[in-house]
N, C-alpha and C positions, 0 to 999 in steps of 0.2 A: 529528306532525313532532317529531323530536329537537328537547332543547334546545339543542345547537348550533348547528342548522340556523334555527330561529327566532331568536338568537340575530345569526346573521349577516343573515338577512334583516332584521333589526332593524335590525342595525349599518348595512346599505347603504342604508336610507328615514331612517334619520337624519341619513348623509352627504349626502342628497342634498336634502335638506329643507336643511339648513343652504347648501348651496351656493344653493337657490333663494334664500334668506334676504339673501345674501352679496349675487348678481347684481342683488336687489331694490334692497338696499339702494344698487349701485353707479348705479342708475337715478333713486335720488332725491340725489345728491348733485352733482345740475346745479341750476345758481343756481336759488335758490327763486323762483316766480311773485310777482308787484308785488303782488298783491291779498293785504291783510292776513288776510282767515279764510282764503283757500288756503293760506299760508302756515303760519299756525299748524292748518292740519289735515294740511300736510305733516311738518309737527315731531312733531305726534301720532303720526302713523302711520310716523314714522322712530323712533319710543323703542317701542311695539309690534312694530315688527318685530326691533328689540335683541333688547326680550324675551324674544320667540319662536328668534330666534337661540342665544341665554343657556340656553336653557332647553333646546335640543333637542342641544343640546352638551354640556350636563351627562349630559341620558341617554345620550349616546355615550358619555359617559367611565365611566359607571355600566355600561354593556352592554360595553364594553372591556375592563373588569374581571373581570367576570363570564364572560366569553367566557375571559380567561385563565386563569381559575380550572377551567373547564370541561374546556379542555385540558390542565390541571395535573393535573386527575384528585380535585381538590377540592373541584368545583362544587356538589355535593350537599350539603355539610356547612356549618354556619355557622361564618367565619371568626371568630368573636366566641369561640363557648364549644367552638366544635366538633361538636356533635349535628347530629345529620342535618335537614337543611331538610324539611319538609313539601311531601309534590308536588303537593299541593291551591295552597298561598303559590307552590311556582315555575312550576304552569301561568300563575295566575293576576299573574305578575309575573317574565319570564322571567329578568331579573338580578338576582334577588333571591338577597344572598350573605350576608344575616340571617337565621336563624330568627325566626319570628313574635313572641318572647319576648326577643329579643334587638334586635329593630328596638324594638318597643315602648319596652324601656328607651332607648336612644338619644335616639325622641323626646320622651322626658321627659327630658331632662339637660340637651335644646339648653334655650337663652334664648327 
């Protein structure tokens, strides 16, 4: 499969994962249950499901990117130094818009 196509298949199981997320979460914010462990294990699984929210959002906004790059006719190339992305790094990680050498340093910079 092109990396486009993967790509947007991506994009539409992370929209729709996050909308599951959404309607979850709209289903736990009816008054919590009297019983104090329901309660504090509703609380749990309402910052879990954040989380998960949190998390599957960022990779939309990661594959949104990469999806634009893709159409820009750039996708291959790391937007960091420029060299061409290894197709081994973009089977294995479809929005990947670093070369291997270049994510690496990234994350040694963060805190």
């Amino acid at each position: 499969m092109r990396r486009q196509q993967r790509l947007e298949s991506l994009r539409d199981e992370l929209i729709d994962r996050a909308d599951r997320y959404k309607a979850h979460k709209a289903r736990l914010e009816q008054p919590l249950d009297r019983d104090l462990e329901d309660q504090a294990i509703e609380l749990e699984n309402e910052d879990v499901i954040d989380a998960l929210e949190q998390e599957a959002e960022e990779e939309l906004r990661q594959v949104m990117h990469a999806l634009e790059r893709v159409q820009s006719g750039e996708g291959d190339t790391c937007e960091q130094c420029g060299e061409p992305i290894d197709p081994r790094r973009i089977e294995a990680l479809p929005y990947a818009v670093l070369c291997l050498e270049c994510a690496a340093g990234r994350d040694h910079q963060q805190p």
